[in-house]
N, C-alpha and C positions, 0 to 999 in steps of 0.2 A: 504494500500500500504506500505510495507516494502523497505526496503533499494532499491537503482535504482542501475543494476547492470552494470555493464560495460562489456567490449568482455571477461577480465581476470576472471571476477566473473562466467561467462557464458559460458566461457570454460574450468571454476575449475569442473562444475558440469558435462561436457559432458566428462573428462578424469576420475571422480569417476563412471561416469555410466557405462565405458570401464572397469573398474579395476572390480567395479562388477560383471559385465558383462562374464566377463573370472573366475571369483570365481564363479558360478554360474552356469558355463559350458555351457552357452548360444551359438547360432549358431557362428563360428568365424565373420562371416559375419558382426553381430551384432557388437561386440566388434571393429574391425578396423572402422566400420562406426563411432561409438562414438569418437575412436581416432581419426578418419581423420577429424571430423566436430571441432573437440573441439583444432586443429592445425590449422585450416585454420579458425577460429572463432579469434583467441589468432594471430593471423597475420596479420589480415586484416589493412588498412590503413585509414579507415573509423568508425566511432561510430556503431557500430549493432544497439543501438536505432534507428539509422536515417534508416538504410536498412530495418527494421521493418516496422516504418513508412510510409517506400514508397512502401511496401510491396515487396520489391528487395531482400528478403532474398535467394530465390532459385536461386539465380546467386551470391552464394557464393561456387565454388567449393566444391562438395561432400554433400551436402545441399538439398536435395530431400525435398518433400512433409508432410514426417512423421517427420524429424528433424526440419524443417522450425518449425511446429508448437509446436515442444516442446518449440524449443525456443521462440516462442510468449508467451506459459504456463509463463516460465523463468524471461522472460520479466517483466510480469504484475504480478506473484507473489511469484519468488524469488527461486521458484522450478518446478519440470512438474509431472504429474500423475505417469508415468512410474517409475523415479527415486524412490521417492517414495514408489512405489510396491516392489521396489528391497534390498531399503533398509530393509523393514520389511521379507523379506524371509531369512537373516543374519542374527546371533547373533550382538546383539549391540555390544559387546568385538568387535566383529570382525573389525569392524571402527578402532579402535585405530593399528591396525596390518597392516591394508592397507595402512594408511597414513606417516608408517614409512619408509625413505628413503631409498632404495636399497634393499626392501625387496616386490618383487611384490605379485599380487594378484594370479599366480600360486602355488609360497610357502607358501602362505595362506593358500592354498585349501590344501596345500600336506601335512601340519600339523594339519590342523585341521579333516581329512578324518581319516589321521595313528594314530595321538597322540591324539586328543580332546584336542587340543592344542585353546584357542579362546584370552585370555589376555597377556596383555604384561610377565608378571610375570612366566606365565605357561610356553610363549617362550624361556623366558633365564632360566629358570630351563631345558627343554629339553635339549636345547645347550650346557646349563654347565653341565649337564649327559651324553653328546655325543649321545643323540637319535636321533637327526636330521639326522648325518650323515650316518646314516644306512638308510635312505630314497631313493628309488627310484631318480634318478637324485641327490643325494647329496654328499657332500662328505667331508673331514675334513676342505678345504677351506671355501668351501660354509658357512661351520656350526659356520668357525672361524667371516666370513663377516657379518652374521646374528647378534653374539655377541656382535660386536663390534657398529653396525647398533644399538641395542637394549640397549646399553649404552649410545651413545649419548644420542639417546632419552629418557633416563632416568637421564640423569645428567643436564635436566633441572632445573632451577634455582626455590628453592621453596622457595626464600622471594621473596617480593616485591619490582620491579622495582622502583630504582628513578623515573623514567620518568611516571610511575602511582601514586606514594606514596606523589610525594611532590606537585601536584595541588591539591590531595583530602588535604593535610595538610593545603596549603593555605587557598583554601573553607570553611575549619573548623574555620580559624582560620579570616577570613575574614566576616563570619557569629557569632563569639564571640564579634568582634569588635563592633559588634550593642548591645550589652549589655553595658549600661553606667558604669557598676561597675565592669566589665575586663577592666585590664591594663596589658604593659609587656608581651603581650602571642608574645609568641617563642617555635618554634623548639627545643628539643633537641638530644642525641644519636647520631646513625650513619644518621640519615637524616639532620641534622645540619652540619655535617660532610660531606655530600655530597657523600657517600658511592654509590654504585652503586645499591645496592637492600640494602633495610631494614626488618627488621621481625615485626616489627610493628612502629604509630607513635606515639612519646611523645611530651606532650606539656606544659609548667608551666607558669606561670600565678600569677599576683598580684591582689591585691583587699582587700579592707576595709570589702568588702558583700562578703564573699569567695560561700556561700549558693545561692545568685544570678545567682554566675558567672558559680556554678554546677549544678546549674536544666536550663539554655541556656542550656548548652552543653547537657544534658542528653534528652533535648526535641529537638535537631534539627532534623527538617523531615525526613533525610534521615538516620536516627540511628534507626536501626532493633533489638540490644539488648541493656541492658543497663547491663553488668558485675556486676557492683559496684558501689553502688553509698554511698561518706560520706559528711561529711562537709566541705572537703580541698581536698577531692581525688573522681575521679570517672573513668568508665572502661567503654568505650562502642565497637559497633561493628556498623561501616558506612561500607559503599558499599563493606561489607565485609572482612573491612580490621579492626583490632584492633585498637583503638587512648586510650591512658590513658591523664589526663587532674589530674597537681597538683598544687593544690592555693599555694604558698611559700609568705613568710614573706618579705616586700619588702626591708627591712634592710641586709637583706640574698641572695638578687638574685642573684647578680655575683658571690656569693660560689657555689649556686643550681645549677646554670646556667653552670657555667665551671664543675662541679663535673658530674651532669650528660647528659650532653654533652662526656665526655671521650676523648678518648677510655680509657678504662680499663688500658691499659699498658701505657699509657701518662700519667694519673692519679699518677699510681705506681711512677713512674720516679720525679713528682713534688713532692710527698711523702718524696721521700728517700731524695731531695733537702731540704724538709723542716726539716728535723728532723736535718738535718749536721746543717744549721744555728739556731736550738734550737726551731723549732716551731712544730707544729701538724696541718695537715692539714684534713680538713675535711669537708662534705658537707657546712657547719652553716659557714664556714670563716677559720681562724687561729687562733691557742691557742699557749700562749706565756707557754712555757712548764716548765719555772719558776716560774711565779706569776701565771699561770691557768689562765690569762685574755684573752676571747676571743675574738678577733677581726674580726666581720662579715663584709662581703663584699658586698657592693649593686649594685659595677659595676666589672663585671668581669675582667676589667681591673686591679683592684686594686689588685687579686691575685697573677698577676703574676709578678707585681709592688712589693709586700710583698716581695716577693723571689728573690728579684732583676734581673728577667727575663723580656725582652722583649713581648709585646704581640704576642702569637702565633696564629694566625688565624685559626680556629674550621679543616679547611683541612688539614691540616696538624699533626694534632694530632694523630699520630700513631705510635709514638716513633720508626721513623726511620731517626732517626735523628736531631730531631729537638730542643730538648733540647739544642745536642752540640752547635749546629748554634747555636740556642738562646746564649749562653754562651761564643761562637766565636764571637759574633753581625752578623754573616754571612747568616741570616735567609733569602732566595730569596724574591725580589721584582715581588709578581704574578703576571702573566696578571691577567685583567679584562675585562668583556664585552667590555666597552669604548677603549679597545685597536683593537680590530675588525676592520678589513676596508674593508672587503668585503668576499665574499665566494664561493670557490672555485668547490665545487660540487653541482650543481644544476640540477635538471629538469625541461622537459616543455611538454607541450602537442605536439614536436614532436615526443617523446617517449611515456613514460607511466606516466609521469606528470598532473596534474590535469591543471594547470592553461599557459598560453601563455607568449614568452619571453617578452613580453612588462609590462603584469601583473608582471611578476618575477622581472622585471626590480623597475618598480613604489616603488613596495612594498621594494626593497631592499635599495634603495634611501630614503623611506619614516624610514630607521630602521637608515638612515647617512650612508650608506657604500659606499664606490667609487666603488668598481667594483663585478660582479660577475661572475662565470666560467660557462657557461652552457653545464651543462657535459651529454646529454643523450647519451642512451643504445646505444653500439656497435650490428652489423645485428644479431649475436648468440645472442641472448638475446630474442627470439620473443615471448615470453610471456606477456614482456615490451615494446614491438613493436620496437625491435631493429632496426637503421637506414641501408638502404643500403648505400651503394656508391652516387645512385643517387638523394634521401633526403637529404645526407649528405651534398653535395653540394649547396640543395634549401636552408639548413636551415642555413649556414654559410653567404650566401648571403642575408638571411635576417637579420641577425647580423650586415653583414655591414650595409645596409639600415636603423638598428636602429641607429648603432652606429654615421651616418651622422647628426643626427637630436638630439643627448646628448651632454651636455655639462657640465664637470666637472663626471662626470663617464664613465665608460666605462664596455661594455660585452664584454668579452672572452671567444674563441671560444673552446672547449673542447668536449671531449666526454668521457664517462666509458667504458673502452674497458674492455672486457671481456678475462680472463685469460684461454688461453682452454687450454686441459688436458694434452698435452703436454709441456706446457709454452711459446708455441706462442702465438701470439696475432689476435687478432679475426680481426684487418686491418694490413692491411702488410704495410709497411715501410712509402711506399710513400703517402699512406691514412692518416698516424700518422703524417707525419713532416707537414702538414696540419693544426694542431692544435695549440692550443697557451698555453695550457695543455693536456697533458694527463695523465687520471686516469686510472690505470691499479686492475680491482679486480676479483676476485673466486666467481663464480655464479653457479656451479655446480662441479660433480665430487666428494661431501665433501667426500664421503668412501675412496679416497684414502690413505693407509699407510702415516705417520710421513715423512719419507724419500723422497716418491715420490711426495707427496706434498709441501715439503719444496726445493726440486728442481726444482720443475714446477713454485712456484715463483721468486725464486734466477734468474731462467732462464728469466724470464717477467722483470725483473729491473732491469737486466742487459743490457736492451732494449735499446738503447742512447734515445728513444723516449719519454719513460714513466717517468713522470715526477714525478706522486703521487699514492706511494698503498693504494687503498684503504680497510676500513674494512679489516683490517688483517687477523685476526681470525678467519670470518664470523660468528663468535657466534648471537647470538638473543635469550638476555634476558631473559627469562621462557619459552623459544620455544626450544633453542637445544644451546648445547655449544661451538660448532663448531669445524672448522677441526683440525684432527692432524697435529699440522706444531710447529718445531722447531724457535719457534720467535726469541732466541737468536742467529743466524746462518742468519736468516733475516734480523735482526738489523745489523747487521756485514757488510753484501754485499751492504744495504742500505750507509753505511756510506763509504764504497770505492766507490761506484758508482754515490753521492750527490743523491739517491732517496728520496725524503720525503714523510713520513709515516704520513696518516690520524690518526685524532682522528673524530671519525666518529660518531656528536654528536644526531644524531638520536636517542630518546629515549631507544628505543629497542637496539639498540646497544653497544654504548659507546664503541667505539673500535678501538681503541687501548686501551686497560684499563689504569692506572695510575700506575702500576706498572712499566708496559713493556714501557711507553710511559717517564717513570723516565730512564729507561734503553735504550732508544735510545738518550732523551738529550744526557746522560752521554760520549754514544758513538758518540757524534759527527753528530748524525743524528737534521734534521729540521722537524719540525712535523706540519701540518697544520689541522686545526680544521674547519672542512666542517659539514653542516645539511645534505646532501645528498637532501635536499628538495625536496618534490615530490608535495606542495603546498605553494602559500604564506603562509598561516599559521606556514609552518613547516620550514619556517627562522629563524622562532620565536623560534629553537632548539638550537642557537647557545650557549644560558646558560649552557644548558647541557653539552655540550663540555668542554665550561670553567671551569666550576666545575670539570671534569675531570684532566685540565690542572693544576689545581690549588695544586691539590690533588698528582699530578707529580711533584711540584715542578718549573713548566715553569715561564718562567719569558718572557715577550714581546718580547723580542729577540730570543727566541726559537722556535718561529711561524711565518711561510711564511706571511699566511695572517695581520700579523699586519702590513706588508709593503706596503709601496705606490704601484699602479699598474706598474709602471716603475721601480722598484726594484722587482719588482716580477717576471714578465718579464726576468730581466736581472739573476736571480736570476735561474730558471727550463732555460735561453735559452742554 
């Protein structure tokens, strides 16, 4: 038995059976049936497990005898026979062409019949040759939508997401620790630094037995190559991702440690500082560049102590600025987790959440938070089982009914209203002033133009209603980099209108990045840092965020959520 699927896992499969289905020139008959099972599947207000179980499947609109039992196949093992069959009469290339947005499985069929067109690569060569638009039904727009379609999804993110790279680092570094003769083991580079993707992880490390501490590392179970192995250094390949592992002399760490750590250009900056007051800096410590005496560092503190600089903390090391600060004393006082007091974008199993508000509740209490917002899907959203009107209503009502029976927290009522392609809002006025937040974000439409999309949200937050954009960008991390939207033009309208802008600490996300999210402090904007949670588990996201925050610059005051619930309140009313 593989993964247990759910109505969205179960209606992902009956809209690829449709997309093939029409690539395949099957009866049209065929093809709207897959569609219409895998919309009314993806809608339903019920588990399909359980309609399975009662064997109530064929009293799901459009759900006859022969889909019923696919879905039973589905069910019990993840796929159905048919499916299956369909995919093997396609070129495999051909998968990766289908699943790219705004490019259906007609002009699939129409380039790969004219051009023998099947991979991504072959696509944007036609494109950028202009052969598409000499196709049947084509024409220079179409061929420009396709381009631009084929770029996204090319500008996928190819290092490694924090939010994968730094639990395997932990794991590594939490199975070293059972070696009595490791000490000291740390992070370095951009994942020390809390960078958003890293291209591999580093990690250094003290010990008297340095040969101990490198045959743990080189024999943990889940290390599939070993690169390099010496008596201070060694190169392996875990769960596919690179880790190098280097013993350092424990008299020298806080040289090691802050040298490579970086960045690069931070690096430079203390350099050029050390040379003005007559020293050499360098991995091993300080060299007094008159008598030649080196001076090694075994706490990274004491380097920056040498140079008369304040400690800079690893986020901020990208020399945008920080040295000045450092040299002004004006270095921001960061948040930290412990400034958290609740979180504003949540799910629950009224929507497409895994767990119920009272779980969400427990769990967010049991992390110390006073309040959380629970924000599920607005009705366009029915993938996510967006709420109607008349849910909307049950589920507020049982918010109050929790909120009767808490003492010292509180839930708020909220919802993610969905930003539709015009820049209205997926509930109208008097649905919204209902809420005690609202999050307003882009859930579809990503193809549209720079311009039209950056007016379609300018128009959303200008709503008096909407209270938090969220996921700005819509980018997701090694998945696609999201829409064209003019952020600086964003940030602007946010700060006329008091909108606060999500950092939207969802691993895959991070979004508002630390750039842009430096660029709305600056401007005046309030920025709150939500998990988007769609499980207790994924509460547990809120770090992520902060590291983000951190990396901006924020300081406790430049975030909603560090406020008490009655300043919060008073704060979006």
């Amino acid at each position: 038995m593989g993964k247990i699927m759910n109505n969205s896992d179960v209606a992902r499969i009956f809209y690829k059976m449709a997309s093939l289905s029409q690539f395949l020139d099957e009866n049209p008959f065929k093809t709207r049936a897959y569609e219409k099972a895998a919309r009314n599947i993806e809608s339903l207000d019920v588990d399909i497990r359980q309609l399975s179980g009662e064997g109530k499947l064929e009293t799901i609109p459009g759900i006859g005898r022969a889909i019923a039992k696919k879905i039973m196949e589905i069910l019990e093992t993840g796929t159905c026979k048919r499916y299956e069959e369909m995919k093997s009469e396609v070129p495999v290339d051909i998968f990766q062409l289908l699943d790219i947005p705004g490019i259906g499985p007609k002009t699939v069929q129409l380039v790969y019949k004219h051009l023998g067109v099947t991979t991504l690569d072959e696509l944007e060569k036609a494109a950028v040759e202009h052969r598409i638009r000499k196709l049947p039904r084509m024409g220079v727009k179409q061929e420009e939508k396709i381009l631009r379609s084929i770029r996204r999804s090319k500008g996928k993110e190819k290092r490694i997401p924090l939010g994968m790279a730094l639990p395997i680092a932990e794991s590594v570094m939490e199975y070293l620790k059972q070696c009595p003769d490791a000490e000291n083991i740390t992070p370095t580079g951009s994942l020390r630094r809390r960078k958003e993707t890293v291209r591999d992880i580093d990690l250094i490390a003290t010990s008297d037995h340095p040969e101990s501490v490198i045959r743990a590392f080189t024999t943990i179970p889940e290390v599939t190559e070993v690169i390099g192995s010496g008596t201070t250094k060694a190169s392996v390949i875990f769960r596919d991702i690179q880790i190098d592992l280097r013993i350092v002399d424990r008299s020298s760490f806080g040289s090691l440690l802050q040298h490579f750590t970086g960045s690069k250009e931070h690096n430079i900056r203390l350099r050029e500082i050390a040379i003005k007051k007559g020293f050499k800096l360098s991995e091993y410590g300080i060299t007094d560049q008159k008598t030649g005496t080196l001076m090694p560092c075994a706490r990274e503190e004491e380097v920056y102590q040498r140079l008369d600089l304040p400690f800079i903390v690893p986020e901020l090391r990208e020399d945008r600025g920080e040295i000045e600060a450092a040299i002004a004393g004006t270095l921001p006082d960061l948040i930290t987790l412990n400034d958290i007091r609740g979180d504003l974008h949540v799910h629950s199993t009224w929507s497409d959440g895994a767990n119920t508000i009272p779980e969400m509740v427990d769990f967010a209490m049991r992390l110390g938070y006073e309040y959380i917002c629970i924000s599920d899907h607005s009705r366009s959203r029915t993938i996510a089982r967006g709420l109607s009107e008349e849910k909307l209503i049950e589920k507020i009502a049982e918010i109050d009914r929790i909120n009767e029976n808490l003492d010292g927290f509180r839930v708020l009522t909220g919802s993610e209203v969905d930003i539709l392609g015009d820049g209205t809002l997926d509930y109208d006025d008097r649905i919204l002033a209902m809420f005690d937040i609202v999050v307003a974000a882009v859930h579809s439409g990503f193809s549209q133009d720079r311009r039209t999309m950056t007016s379609r949200i300018v128009r959303a937050i200008e709503n008096e209603f909407v209270d938090i954009l969220a996921h700005p960008t819509g980018r997701l991390l090694g998945e696609r980099i999201g829409y064209e939207v003019d952020i600086d033009r964003v940030i602007e309208v946010a700060a006329e209108t008091g909108t606060i802008i999500e950092i939207n600490a969802f691993p895959s996300r991070l979004d508002l990045n630390d750039i842009n999210a430096r660029k709305a402090k600056e401007s005046g904007v309030m920025l709150a840092i939500d998990t988007d949670a769609h499980s207790v588990d994924h509460l547990k996201f809120m770090d992520f965020g902060v590291q983000v925050a951190r990396r901006a610059w924020l300081e406790p005051g430049d975030v909603l959520n560090t406020m008490s619930v009655t300043d919060v309140l008073k704060r979006v009313g």
